[in-house]
Backbone as JSON, one array per atom type, in Angstrom:
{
  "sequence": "XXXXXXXXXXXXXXXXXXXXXXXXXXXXXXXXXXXXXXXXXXXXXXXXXXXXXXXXXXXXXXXXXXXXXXXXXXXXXXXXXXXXXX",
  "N": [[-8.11, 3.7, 60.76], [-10.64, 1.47, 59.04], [-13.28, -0.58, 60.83], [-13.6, -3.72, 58.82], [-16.1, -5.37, 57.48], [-18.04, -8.31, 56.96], [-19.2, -10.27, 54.24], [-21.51, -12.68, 53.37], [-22.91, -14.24, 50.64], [-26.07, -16.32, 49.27], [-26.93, -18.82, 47.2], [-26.29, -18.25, 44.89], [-26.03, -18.58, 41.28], [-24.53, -21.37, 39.47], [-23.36, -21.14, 37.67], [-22.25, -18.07, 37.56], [-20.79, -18.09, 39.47], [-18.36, -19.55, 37.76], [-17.9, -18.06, 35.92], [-16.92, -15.74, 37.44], [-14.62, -16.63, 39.08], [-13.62, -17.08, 36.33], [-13.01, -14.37, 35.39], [-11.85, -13.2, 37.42], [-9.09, -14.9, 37.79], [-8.11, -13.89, 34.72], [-7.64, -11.33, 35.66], [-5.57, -11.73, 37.2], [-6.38, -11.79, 39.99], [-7.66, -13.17, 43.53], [-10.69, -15.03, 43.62], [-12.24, -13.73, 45.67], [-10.73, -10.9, 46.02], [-11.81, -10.52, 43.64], [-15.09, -10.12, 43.59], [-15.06, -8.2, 45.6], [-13.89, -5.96, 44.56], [-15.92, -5.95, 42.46], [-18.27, -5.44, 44.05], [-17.41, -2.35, 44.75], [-17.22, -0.86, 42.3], [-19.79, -1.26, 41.77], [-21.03, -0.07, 43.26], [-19.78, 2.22, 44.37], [-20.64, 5.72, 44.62], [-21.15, 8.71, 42.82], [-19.43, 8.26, 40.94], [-19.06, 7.96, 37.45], [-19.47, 4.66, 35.73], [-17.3, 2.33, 34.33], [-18.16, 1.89, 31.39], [-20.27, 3.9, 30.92], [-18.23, 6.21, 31.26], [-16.6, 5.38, 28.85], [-18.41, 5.29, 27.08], [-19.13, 8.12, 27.01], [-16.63, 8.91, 25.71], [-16.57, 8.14, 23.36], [-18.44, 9.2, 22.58], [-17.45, 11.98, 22.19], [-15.71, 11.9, 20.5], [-16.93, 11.52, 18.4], [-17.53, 11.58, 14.84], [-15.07, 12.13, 14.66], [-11.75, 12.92, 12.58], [-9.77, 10.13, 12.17], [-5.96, 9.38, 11.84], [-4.36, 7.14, 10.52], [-2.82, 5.17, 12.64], [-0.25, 3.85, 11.98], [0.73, 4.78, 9.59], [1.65, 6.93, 11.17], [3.76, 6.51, 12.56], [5.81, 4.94, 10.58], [6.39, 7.37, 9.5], [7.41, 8.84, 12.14], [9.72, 7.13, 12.2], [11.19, 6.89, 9.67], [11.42, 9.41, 9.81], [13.63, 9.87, 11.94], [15.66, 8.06, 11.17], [16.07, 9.24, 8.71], [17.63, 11.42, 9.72], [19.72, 10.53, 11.3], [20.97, 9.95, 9.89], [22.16, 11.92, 8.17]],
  "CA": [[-8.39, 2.43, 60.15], [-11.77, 0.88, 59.6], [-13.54, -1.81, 60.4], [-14.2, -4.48, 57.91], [-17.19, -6.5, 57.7], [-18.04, -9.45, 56.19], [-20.62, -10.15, 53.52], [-21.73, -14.54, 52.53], [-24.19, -14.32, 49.46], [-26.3, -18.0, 49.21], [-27.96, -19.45, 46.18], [-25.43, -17.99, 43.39], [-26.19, -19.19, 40.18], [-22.97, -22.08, 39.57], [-22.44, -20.3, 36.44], [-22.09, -16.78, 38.11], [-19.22, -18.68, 40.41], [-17.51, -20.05, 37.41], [-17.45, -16.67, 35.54], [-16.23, -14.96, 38.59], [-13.13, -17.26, 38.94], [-12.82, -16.57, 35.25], [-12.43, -13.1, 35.19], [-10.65, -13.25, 38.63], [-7.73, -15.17, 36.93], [-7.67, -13.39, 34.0], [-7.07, -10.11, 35.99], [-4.43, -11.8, 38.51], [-7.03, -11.79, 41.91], [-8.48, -14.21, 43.9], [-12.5, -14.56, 43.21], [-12.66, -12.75, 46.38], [-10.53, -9.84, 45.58], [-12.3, -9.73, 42.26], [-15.7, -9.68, 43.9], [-14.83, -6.81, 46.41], [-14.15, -4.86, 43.28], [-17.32, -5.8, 41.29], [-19.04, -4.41, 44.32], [-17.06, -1.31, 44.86], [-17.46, -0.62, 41.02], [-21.16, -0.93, 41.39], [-22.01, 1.04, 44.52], [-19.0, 3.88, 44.55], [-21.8, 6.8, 44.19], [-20.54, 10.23, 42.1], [-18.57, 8.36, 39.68], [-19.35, 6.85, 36.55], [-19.32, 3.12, 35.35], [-16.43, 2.54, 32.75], [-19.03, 1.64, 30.23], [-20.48, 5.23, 31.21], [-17.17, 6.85, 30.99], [-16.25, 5.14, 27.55], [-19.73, 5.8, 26.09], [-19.04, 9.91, 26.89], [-15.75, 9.32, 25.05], [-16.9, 7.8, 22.4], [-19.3, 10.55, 22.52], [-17.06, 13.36, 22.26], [-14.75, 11.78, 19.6], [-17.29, 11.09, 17.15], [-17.54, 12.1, 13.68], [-13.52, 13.47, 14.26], [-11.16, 11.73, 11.32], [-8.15, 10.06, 12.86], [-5.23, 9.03, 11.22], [-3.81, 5.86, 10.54], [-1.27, 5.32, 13.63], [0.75, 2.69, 11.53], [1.25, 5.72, 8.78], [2.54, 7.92, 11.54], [4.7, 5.55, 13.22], [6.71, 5.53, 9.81], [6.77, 8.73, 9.23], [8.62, 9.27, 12.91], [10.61, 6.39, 12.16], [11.89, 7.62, 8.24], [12.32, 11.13, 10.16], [14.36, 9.65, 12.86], [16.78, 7.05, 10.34], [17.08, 10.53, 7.9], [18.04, 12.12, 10.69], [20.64, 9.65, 12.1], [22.5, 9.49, 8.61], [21.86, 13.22, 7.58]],
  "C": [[-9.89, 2.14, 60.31], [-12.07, 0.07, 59.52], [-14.09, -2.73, 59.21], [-14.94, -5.72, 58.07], [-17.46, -7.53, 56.46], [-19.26, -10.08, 55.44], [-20.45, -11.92, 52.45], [-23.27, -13.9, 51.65], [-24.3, -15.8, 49.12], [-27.23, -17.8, 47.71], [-27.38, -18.69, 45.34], [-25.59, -19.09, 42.43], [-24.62, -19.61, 40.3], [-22.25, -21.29, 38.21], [-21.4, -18.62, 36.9], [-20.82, -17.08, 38.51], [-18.04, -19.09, 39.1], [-16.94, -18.44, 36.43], [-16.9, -15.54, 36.32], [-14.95, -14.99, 39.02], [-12.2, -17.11, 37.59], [-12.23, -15.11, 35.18], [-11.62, -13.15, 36.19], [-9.32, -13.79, 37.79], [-7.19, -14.73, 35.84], [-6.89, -11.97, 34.43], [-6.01, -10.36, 37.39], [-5.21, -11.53, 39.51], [-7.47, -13.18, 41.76], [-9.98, -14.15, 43.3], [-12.96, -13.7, 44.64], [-12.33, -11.51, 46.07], [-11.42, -9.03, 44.28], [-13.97, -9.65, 42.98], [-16.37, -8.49, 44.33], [-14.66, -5.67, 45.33], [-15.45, -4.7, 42.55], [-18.33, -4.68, 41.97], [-18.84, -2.88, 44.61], [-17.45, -0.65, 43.74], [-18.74, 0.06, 41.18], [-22.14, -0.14, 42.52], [-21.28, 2.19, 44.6], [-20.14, 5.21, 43.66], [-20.47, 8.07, 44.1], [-19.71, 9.71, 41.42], [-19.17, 7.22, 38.76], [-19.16, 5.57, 36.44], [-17.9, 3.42, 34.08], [-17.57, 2.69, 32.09], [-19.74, 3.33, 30.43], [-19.17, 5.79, 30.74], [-16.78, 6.27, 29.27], [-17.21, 5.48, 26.68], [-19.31, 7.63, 26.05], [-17.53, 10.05, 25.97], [-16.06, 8.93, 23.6], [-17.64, 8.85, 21.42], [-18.47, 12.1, 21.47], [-16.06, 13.07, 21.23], [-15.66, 11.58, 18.4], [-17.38, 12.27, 16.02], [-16.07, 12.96, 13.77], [-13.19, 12.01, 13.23], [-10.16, 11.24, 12.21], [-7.41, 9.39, 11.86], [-4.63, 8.16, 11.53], [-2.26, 5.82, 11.58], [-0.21, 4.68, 12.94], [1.37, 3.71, 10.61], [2.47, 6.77, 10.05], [3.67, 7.67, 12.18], [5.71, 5.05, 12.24], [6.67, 6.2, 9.83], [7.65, 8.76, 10.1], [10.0, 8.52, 12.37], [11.54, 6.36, 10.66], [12.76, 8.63, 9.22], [13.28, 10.43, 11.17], [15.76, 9.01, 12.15], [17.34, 8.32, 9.49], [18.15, 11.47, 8.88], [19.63, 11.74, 11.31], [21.74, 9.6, 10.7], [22.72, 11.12, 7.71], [23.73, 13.68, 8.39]]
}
């Protein structure tokens, strides 16, 4: 187990605090829990940022075609109903 220490930050912008509680409640934490994440996020060294990680996917998908999911999502769902009365 290790110890855990304890970290007060003074003179936060009031906005900072109210956007902190926002996202906190949107993602179900306290504003502490969601803190402890912001900084884990932004100091865990050897791994990317999302925004890093989504930019390299973005990356690596571009210029492919994709196909309309709503088309293929009938299609299963024809093949599955022909199927069921076939």
């Amino acid at each position: 187990m290790c110890a855990m220490a304890q970290l007060l930050v003074r003179k936060v912008d009031e906005d900072l605090v109210i956007r902190l509680k926002q996202r906190a409640a949107r993602a179900g934490r306290s504003a502490e829990a969601e803190h402890r994440l912001i900084l884990e996020e932004a100091l865990r060294s050897g791994r990317p940022s999302f925004l890093e990680r989504a930019r390299r996917h973005r990356e690596a998908l571009r210029g492919r075609v994709h196909s309309d999911s709503a088309e293929l999502i009938r299609e299963d769902r024809d093949r599955d109903y022909d199927n069921e009365w076939s």
